[in-house]
Structure formats: structure tokens, C-alpha cells
N, C-alpha and C positions, 0 to 999 in steps of 0.2 A: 102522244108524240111530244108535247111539249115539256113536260116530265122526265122523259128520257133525252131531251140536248140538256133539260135541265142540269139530268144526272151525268152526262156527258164534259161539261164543263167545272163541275165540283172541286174534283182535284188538280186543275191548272188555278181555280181560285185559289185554291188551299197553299199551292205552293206560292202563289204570286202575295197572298198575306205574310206568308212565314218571310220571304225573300225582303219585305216591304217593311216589316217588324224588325229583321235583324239590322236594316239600314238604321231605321231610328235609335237601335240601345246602338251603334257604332256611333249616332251624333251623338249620343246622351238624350235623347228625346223619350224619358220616360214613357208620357201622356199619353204620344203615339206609339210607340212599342207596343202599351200596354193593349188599346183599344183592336190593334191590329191582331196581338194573337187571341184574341176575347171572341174579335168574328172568327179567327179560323178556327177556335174551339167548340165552334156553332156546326163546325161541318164536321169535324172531327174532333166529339168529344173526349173519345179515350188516346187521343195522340201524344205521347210522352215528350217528343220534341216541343210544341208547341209549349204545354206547359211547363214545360222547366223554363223554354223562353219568357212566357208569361211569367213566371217566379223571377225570372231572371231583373224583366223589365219590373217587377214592383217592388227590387231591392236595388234597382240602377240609382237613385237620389239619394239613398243612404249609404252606397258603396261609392260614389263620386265624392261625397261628403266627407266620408274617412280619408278617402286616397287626397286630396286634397289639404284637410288636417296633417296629414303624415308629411307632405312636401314641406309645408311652414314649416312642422318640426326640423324638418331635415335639414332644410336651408338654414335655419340657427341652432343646427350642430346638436341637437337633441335628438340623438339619432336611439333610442329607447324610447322615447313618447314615438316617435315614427314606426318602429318597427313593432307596435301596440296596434295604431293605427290599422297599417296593412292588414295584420293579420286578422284584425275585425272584420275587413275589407273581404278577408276570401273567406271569413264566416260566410258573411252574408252570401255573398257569390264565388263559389273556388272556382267559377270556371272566368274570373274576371282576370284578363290578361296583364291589364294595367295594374292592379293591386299587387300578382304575382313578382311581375316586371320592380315594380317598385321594393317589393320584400325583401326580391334578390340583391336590389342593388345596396339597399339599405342596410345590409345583412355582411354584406362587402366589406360598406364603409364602417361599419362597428369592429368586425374582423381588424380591416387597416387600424383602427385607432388601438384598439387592445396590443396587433402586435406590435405599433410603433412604443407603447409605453416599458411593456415589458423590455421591448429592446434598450430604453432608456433606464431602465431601472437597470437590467442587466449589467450595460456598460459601465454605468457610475457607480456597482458594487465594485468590477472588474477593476476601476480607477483610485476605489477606495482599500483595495486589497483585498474583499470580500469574496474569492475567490469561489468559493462552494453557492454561496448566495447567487454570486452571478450564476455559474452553470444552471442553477434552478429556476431564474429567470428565461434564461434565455432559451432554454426546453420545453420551456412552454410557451417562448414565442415561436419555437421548430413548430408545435403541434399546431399555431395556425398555421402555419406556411412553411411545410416542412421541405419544398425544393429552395428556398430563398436561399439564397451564394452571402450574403450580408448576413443571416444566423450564423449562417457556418463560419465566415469569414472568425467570425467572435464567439463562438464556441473553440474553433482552433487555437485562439489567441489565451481563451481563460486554459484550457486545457493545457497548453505549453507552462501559462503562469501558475500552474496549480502543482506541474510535474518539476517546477524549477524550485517553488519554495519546498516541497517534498524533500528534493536534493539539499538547499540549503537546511533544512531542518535536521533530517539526517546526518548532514556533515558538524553542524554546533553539536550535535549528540553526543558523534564521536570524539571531537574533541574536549569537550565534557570528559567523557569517561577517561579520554590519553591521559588528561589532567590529573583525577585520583586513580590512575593507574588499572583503569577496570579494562582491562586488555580482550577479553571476553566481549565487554557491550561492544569498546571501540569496532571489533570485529564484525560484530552482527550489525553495527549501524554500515562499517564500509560495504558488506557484502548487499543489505538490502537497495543503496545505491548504485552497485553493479547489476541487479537484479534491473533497474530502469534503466540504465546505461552504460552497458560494459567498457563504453570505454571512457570514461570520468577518469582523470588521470589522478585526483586526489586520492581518488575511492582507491585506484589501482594500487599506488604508491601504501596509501594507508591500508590497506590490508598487508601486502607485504611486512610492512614496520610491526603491525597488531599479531602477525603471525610466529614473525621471528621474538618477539618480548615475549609471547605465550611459551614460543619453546623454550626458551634462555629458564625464564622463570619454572617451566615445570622440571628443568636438569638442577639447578640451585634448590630448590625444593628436595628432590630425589636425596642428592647427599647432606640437606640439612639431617631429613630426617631418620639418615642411615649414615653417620658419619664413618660408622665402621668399613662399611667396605673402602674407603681411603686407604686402608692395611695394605691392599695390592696396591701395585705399583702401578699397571696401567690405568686404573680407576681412580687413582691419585694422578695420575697424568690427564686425564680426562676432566678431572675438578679445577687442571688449573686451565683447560685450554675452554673451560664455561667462565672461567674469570674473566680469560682475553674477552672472548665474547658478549659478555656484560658492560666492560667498560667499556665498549664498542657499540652500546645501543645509545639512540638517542630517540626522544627523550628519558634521561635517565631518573624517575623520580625516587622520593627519599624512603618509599617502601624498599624500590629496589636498592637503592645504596645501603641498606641495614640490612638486609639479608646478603646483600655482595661481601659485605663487611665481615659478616658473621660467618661466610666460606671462605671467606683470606683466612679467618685466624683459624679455621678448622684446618687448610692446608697449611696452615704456619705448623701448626702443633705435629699434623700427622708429618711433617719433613722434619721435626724439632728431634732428636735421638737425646735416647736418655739412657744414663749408664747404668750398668748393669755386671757386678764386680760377682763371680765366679768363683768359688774355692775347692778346691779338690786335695787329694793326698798324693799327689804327683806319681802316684800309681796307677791312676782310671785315667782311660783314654777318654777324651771327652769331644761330642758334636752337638751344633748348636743346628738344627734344620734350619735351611733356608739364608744360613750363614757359612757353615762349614764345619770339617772338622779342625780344632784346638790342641790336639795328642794331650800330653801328660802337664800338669803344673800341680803347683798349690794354691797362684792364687792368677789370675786374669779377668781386665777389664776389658766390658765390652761395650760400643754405642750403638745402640738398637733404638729405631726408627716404631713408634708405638701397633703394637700388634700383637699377635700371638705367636711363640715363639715354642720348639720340643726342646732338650737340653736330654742327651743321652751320655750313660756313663757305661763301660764296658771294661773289664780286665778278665785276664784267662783266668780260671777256676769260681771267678765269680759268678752272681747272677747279675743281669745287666738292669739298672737305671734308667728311669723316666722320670722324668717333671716336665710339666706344662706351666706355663710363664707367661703372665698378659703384661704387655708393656702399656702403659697410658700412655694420654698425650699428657707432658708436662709433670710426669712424674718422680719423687725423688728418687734415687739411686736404688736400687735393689740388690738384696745379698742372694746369691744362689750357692747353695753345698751340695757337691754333687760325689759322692762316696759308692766305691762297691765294697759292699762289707759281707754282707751272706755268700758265704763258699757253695758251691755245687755240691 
């Protein structure tokens, strides 16, 4: 009988040591922690609770001891020797709340100091012009704290100073290139600045200007290197109405003003007529294409404007007469004989 209240009151012990054991490691009291879960492991020796407790309470003075070291550190800002500390703290016991408590918070303040500095380095790149630096600063102070309104605040700020020297860089470009006349770069620098913001009034203006010099210059171009067709008349009307328009660009550099130069005198020469003295046997009717016909002489001058000219001779019983005739520009006087002498 006495065996069985014995066995009857067992596990109200068992619990009443565990309950009694976990008060002590909540004071810190080692000694008794320890002693208390030592008897309850008398009653239950395979209880996994119990001994972890016990484990628990025989690393309580060396995990108070860390956690403790790690405060000092903290409190003089040595927040790496603290956050050493802790986490030796939950070697010994992970299930110690204090050590936890302390990691986290430790863990915080090392976060706050990292992102305050990048935020500092970020800024005073921003203030130095360092533009790209900054952004890379300060993305990596987003990645601590990537809701903070203050990252962003200054990432918006470098991002606008990054999109504005862009612009200005782009715009010395172009006027770079306006300078020696690269009408081409000027173009590609105004358009890549429309590309950021269509409506830049420089870029807009400057493309216009870079577009109209490209076309002027590729029409001056065209009749440098075909002056002949000048010969027509409307193509010669067309050469001088790229002149108007030449001297109507600004700015005008001195590429373009030697090639301007070199399409006046080609339009001077193709309007210059050069004479062209005719002799016939005042027997052959004679026509000049593209001039008319002359009837009969022996001898007639004509001023013919440089081109290619047909010169027909015709009399009844004859065969009729051809010659073809290039006039230059600026050439001297040419003799043409124009006879029907073979009879039918």
C-alpha cells in the first residue's frame, strides 16, 4: 500500500521539480535549476524535457556571461564584438530568449549603422558629382531597407542628376560636331536626347537645323558631282533655288561656304553662253534643236548656254546633215560648217 501512494504521487513530484527548476534558470539561479532537474531525472530518467532543462541550467552562467559581455559591447558601440557574443550565447542555449532578443536587436543596430553610412557616402558622391557612385551606394543602402521614403528620396534626386548631365553631355556633343560641320553626329546626339525627353526644346530646334544642313548639303553634293545635268533648265533652276537655301542656313561653316562657292561658279558658267559662229552655203536650210530653226545663210552667230546641242542641215535633192556639238562652260567660240553637198 504504501508503494502505490508512493507511486501515486510520482508525477505531481516530477512536475512540481520541473515547474520549480524552470523558476530558478528564469532567476538565473544556476545551482538550483541544476539540482532540481537532477532529482526529477531520479524519477524520470528518459524525460527529454527535463534534460534539455538540465542542459539548459549547466550552460545558464556561461550564456549570462556572453549575454552580458555582448551588452558592454553594445553600449560602446562595438556592435561586432556583441553580435559574437549573442550568437555564442544561443550556441550554448538556442532556446535562450535573452541571447535571441539581444541578437535581434544587435543585428538592427549594425543594419541602422551600415545603412546610415552608405547613405552618407552615397550623398557626398551625389554632392561631388559622382553620379554613378552614388546610385551604387545608395542600392545598397535600398537592400537594407528597401521601404525607406529617404533611399528613395536620393535615389530620385541622383537619378534626375544623372538624366540631366546625360542631356548636357549629349547637347556639348552636338555642338561639337555643329562646330566641324558633322551634321550626321549633331543629329544622332539631338535625337538620342528626344529619346529622354521629347520635348527639350534645344534637341527639337537642333534637330530641325541638323536635318535641314543634311538635306541642303546632300542637294550641293548631288550637282557638284553631276554638274552636267545643270544643261536643263529646270535642274539649273533648281541649283540656284539650293543656293537660296544655303545662304539661308545658319550656322554656316567654311566646309559649307566652299562647296556653296564651288555651286555659284558652276551656276555662273552653266548661265555664261558661249558663242557659237555657224557657216553654211546659204543654200542648206539649217536648225539648231532646242533653239530653232535659222533657214538659209552663210554665216551666223549664236550664244548657246553650255550643253549639248543637234545642228541639222537640209536642202531638196540633198541628203540631210547632222552634227552633234557640246558646248562647255567657258569655252572659246566654236566654228560649226554645216553643208549638204551629197545629192540623192
Amino acid at each position: 500500500r504504501k508503494a502505490a501512494e508512493l507511486a501515486d504521487t510520482t508525477q505531481a513530484v516530477f512536475q512540481r521539480l520541473l515547474e520549480e527548476g524552470r523558476k530558478a534558470l528564469e532567476a538565473g539561479n544556476s545551482t538550483m535549476a541544476q539540482k532540481k532537474f537532477r532529482t526529477a531525472l531520479m524519477i524520470e530518467p528518459f524525460n527529454n524535457l527535463a534534460q534539455r532543462n538540465l542542459e539548459q541550467a549547466e550552460t545558464l552562467d556561461a550564456v549570462n556571461h556572453l549575454v552580458e559581455s555582448g551588452k558592454t559591447h553594445e553600449e560602446n558601440d562595438r556592435f561586432a564584438f556583441a553580435h559574437t557574443d549573442y550568437q555564442e550565447a544561443l550556441k550554448l542555449d538556442p532556446e535562450s530568449k535573452t541571447a535571441q532578443q539581444a541578437l535581434n536587436r544587435v543585428k538592427e543596430r549594425i543594419v541602422g549603422q551600415q545603412f546610415q553610412k552608405l547613405m552618407s557616402d552615397g550623398l557626398t558622391a551625389y554632392h561631388d558629382g559622382r553620379y554613378q557612385s552614388a546610385r551604387t551606394q545608395l542600392l545598397r543602402a535600398k537592400s537594407f531597407r528597401p521601404d525607406s521614403r529617404e533611399v528613395q528620396n536620393a535615389l530620385s534626386q541622383v537619378d534626375e542628376a544623372i538624366r540631366l548631365a546625360k542631356i548636357e553631355k549629349l547637347r556639348l556633343n552636338a555642338l561639337t560636331a555643329e562646330h566641324t560641320e558633322d551634321w550626321d553626329k549633331a543629329l544622332r546626339s539631338y535625337l538620342a536626347v528626344l529619346k529622354i525627353d521629347p520635348n527639350i526644346s534645344f534637341a527639337v530646334q537642333g534637330k530641325e537645323r541638323a536635318l535641314e544642313h543634311i538635306r541642303v548639303a546632300k542637294r550641293i553634293r548631288f550637282f557638284l558631282q553631276k554638274p552636267d545635268v545643270m544643261e536643263s533648265n529646270p535642274q539649273l533652276q533648281n541649283a540656284v533655288l539650293v543656293i537660296g537655301e544655303a545662304e539661308s542656313l545658319q550656322p554656316r561653316g567654311p566646309r559649307l561656304s566652299q562647296r556653296l562657292d564651288e555651286l555659284k561658279a558652276l551656276v555662273d558658267a552653266a548661265r555664261t553662253p558661249v558663242k557659237v559662229m555657224i557657216e553654211s552655203d546659204n543654200l542648206t536650210e539649217v536648225a539648231v534643236y532646242k533653239v530653232g530653226k535659222l533657214g538659209r545663210f552663210t554665216t551666223r552667230e549664236l550664244s548657246l548656254r553650255p550643253g549639248t546641242y543637234t545642228v541639222v542641215g537640209s536642202r531638196d535633192g540633198y541628203k540631210d546633215v547632222r552634227q552633234k556639238i557640246v558646248v562647255k562652260p567657258r569655252q572659246k567660240a566654236l566654228r560649226v560648217i554645216v553643208l549638204c553637198e551629197n545629192k540623192v
